[in-house]
C-alpha positions as CSV (number, residue, x, y, z in Angstrom):
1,X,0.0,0.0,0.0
2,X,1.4,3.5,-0.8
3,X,0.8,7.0,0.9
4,X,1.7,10.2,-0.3
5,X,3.0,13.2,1.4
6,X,3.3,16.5,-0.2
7,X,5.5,19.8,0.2
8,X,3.7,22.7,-1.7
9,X,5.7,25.7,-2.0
10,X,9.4,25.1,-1.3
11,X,11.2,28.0,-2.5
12,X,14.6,27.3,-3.0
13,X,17.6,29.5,-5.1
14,X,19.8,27.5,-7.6
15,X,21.9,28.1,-10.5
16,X,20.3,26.6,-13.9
17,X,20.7,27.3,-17.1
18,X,22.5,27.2,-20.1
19,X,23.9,30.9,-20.7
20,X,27.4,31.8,-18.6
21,X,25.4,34.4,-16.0
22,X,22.2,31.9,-15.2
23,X,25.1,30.0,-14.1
24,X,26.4,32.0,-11.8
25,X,23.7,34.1,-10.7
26,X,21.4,31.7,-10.3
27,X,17.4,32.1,-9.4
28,X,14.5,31.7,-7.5
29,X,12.5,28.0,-7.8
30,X,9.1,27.2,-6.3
31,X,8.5,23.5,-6.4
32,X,5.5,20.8,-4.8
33,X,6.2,18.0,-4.1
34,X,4.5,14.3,-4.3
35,X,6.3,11.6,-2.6
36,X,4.6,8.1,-3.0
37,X,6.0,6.0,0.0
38,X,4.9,3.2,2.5
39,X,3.6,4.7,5.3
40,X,1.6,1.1,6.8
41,X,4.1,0.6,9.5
42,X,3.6,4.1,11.2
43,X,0.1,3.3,13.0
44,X,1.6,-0.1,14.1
45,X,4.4,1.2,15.4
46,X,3.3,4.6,17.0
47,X,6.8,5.7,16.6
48,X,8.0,8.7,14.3
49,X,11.3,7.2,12.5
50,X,8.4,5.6,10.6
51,X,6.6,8.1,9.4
52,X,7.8,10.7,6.4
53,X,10.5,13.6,8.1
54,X,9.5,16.8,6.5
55,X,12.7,17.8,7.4
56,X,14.5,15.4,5.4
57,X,12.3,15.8,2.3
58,X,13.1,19.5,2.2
59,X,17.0,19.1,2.7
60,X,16.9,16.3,0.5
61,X,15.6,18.7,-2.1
62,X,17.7,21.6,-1.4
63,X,20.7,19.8,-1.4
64,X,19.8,18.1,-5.1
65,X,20.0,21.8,-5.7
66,X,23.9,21.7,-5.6
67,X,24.9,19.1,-8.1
């Protein structure tokens, strides 16, 4: 069984594009989120490491921004 959590509205700033000064000046990206995972074990369990850590998802995301 899948659930899905959502982040709406994470602004993050990142440097994309294909001309030299997108590059390095980089700008501002709104982004929402769907992530399908299993949350089943969560009500089991009653414990949080198995639920979805928002924090996680959003550095997850802003890191990606990096590469």
């Amino acid at each position: 069984m899948s659930d899905c959590v959502f982040v709406k509205g994470l602004v993050l700033h990142a440097c994309h594009g294909v001309m030299q000064h997108e590059a390095g000046v980089g700008q501002m990206f709104r982004l929402d989120l769907k992530l399908v995972i299993d949350l089943a074990g969560a009500p089991r369990s009653d414990m949080l490491k198995h639920t979805a850590a928002y924090d996680m998802v959003v550095r997850t995301a802003s890191e990606g921004r990096r590469g």
